[in-house]
C-alpha positions as CSV (number, residue, x, y, z in Angstrom):
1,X,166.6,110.0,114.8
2,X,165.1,109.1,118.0
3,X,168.5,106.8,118.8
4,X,170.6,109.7,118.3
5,X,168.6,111.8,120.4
6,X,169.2,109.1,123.4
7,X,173.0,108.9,122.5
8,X,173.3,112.7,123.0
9,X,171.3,112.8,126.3
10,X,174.0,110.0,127.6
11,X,176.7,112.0,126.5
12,X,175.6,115.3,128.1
13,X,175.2,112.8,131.9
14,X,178.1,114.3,133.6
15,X,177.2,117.5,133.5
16,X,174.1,118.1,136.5
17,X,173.0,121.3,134.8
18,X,173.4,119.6,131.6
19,X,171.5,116.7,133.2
20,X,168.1,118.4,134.5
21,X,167.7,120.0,131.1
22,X,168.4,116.8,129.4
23,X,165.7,115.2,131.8
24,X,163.0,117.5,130.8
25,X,164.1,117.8,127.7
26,X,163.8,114.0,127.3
27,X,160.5,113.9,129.1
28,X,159.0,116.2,126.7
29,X,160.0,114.2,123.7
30,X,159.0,110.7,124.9
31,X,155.5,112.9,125.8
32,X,155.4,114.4,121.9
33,X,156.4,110.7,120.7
34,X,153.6,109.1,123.0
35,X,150.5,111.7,121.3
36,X,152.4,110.6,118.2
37,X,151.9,106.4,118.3
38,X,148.4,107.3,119.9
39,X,147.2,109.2,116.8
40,X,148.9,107.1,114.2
41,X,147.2,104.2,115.5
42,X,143.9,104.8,116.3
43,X,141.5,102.8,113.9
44,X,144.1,102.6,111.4
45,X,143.3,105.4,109.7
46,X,145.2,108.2,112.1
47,X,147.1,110.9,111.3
48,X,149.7,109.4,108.8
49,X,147.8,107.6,106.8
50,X,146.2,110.0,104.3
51,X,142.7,110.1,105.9
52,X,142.2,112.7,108.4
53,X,138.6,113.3,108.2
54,X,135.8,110.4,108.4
55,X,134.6,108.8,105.3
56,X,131.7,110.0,103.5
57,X,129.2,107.7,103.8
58,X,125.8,108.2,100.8
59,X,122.7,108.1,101.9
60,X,120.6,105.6,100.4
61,X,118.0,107.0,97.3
62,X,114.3,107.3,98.5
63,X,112.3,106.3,96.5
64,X,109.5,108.5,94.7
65,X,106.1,107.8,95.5
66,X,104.1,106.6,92.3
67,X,101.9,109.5,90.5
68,X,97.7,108.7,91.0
69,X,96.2,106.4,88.5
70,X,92.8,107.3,88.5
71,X,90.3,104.4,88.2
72,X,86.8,103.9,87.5
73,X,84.5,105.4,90.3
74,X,86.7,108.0,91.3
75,X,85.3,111.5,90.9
76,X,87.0,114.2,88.7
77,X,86.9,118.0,88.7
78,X,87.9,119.2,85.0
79,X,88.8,123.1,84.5
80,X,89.4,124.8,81.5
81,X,91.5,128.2,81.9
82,X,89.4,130.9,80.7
83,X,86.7,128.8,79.6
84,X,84.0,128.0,82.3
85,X,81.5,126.7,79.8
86,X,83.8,123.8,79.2
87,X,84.6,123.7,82.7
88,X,83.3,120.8,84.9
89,X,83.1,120.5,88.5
90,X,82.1,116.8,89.6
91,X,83.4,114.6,86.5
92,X,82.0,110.7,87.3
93,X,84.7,108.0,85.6
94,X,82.6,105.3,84.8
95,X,82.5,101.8,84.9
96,X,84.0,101.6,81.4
97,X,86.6,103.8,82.2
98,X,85.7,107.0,80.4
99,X,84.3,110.2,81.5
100,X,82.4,112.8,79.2
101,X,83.0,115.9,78.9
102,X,81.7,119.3,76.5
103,X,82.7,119.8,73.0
104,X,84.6,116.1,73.1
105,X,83.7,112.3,72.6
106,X,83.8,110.3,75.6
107,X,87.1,109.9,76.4
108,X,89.0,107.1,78.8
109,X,90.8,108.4,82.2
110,X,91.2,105.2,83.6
111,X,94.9,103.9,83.8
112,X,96.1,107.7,83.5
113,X,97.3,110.1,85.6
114,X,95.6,113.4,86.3
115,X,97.9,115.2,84.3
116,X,98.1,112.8,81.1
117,X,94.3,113.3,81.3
118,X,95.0,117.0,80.9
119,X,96.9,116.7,78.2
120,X,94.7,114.6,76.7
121,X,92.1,116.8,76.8
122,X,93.8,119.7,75.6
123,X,95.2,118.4,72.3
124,X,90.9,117.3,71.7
125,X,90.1,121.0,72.6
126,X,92.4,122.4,70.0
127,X,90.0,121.7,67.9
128,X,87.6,123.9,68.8
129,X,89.9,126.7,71.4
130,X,93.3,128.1,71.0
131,X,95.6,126.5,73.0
132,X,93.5,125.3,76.0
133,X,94.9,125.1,79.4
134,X,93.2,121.9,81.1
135,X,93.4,121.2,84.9
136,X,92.3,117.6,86.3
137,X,91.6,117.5,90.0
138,X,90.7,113.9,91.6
139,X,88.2,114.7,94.2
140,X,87.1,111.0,95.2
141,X,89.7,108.4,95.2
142,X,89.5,104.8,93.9
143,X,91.8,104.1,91.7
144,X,92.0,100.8,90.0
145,X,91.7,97.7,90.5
146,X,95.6,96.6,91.1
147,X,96.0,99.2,92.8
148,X,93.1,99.1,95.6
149,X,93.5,96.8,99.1
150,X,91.1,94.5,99.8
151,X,89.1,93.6,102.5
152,X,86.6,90.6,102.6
153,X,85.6,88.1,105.3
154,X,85.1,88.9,109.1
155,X,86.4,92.3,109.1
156,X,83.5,95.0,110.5
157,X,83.1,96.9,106.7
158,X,84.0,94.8,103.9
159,X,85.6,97.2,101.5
160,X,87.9,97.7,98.8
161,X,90.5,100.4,99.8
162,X,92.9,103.0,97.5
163,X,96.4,101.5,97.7
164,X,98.9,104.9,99.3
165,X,102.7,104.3,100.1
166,X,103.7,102.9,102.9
167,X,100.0,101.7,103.7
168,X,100.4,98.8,106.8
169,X,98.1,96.1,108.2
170,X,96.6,98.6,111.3
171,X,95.8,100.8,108.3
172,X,93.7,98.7,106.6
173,X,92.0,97.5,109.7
174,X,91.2,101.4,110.5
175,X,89.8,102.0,107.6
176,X,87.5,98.6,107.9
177,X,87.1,99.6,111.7
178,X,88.2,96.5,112.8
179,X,86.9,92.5,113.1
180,X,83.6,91.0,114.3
181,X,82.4,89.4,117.1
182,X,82.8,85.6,114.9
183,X,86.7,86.6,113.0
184,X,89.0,84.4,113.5
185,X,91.9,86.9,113.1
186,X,94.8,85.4,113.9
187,X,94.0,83.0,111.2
188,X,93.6,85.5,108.4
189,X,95.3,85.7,105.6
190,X,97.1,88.0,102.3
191,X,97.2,86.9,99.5
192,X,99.1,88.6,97.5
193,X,100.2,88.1,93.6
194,X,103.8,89.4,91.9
195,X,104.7,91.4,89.4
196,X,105.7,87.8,87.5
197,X,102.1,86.7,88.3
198,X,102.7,83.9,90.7
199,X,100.2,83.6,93.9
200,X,101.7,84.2,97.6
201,X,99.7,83.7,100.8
202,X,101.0,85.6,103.6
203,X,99.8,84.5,107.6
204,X,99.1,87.4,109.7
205,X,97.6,87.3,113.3
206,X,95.4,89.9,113.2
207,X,93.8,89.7,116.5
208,X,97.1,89.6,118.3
209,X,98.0,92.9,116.3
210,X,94.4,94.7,117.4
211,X,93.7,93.1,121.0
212,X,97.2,92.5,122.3
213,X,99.5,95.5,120.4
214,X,102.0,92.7,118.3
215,X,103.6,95.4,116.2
216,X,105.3,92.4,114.7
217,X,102.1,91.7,112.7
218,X,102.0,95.2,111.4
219,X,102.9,94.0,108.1
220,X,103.4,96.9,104.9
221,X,101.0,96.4,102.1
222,X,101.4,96.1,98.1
223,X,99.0,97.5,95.7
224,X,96.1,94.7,94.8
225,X,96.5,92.4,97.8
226,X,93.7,91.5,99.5
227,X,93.0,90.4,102.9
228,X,90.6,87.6,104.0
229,X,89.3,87.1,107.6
230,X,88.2,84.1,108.2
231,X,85.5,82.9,110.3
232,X,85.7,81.4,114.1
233,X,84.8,77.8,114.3
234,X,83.0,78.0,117.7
């Protein structure tokens, strides 16, 4: 098509009307042809090739953040729609797991979520109400043991902390409010155990991360690890 186009234009030459119209006539074209070869060619995927708009591109799935497993120590609030005499504000789970409550036998909360509890509870209650409406509310948070940080050593409060998502190294040394005067921190240690049971220590430099600001060391944290700070030799 194009070479018939040129054949006509040469044709058309000896006439200098005939030739100026030709001229823009053929500039215009070879302009149209040039946006053409530009569009068809970019990235491969231009104009004639099916794709005219970008590929969709799926976001990745985020991942849910686990439901509370309440554990023993944690402190429960137990309310009983309608029924205030069953109702209980400050619920101890203790060391055995179980928590007592009115009208029931102990019963054992640790290992369950609040609102398994709650269910729980209201098929014991049917018993004795009809159709019982239970609400648990964790007021003080432990949790359990595999699912706690922590802490022993050189750090300034020794503790045991509730595992949350996303929970890093600074976290942990926030809530322990930081190392003393004799830690060795860039010589502690995480040791950490997987879900098929095998042992893995992890070196952190913890001083570099407080005293100097190495983000680097800012490591994310798994539910049961626990951090040890040794002590400086001198």
């Amino acid at each position: 098509m194009i070479q018939d186009w040129f054949d006509q234009t040469r044709s058309n030459a000896d006439d200098p009307d005939e030739r100026q119209v030709a001229t823009r006539a053929k500039r215009r074209s070879l302009w149209g042809i040039a946006v053409i070869l530009a569009l068809s060619g970019c990235g491969g995927d231009g104009l004639f090739s099916g794709h005219s708009e970008p590929p969709v591109v799926e976001k990745s799935a985020v991942k849910a953040p686990d439901d509370y497993v309440i554990g023993s120590g944690d402190s429960l609030s137990i309310f009983v729609y309608r029924n205030p005499d069953l109702s209980e504000g400050g619920v101890a789970v203790r060391p055995d797991g179980r928590i007592s409550t009115p009208l029931i036998e102990d019963i054992v909360a640790a290992g369950k979520t609040p609102t398994q509890l709650a269910r729980e509870i209201e098929q014991r209650l049917t018993k004795y109400i009809q159709d019982p409406n239970v609400t648990v509310i964790v007021r003080g948070f432990i949790g359990p043991s595999d699912r706690q940080v922590r802490v022993i050593g050189e750090a300034t409060d020794p503790i045991a902390i509730p595992y949350r998502d996303h929970m890093t190294l600074l976290d942990v040394m926030i809530a322990t409010h930081g190392l003393t005067k004799y830690a060795a921190g860039n010589r502690a240690v995480i040791v950490r155990v997987d879900p098929d049971g095998h042992q893995q220590t992890i070196r952190v430099r913890l001083s570099s991360l407080i005293k100097d600001g190495d983000i680097t060391q800012n490591i994310e944290m798994s539910p049961g690890d626990t951090l040890i700070v040794p002590q400086s030799w001198f």
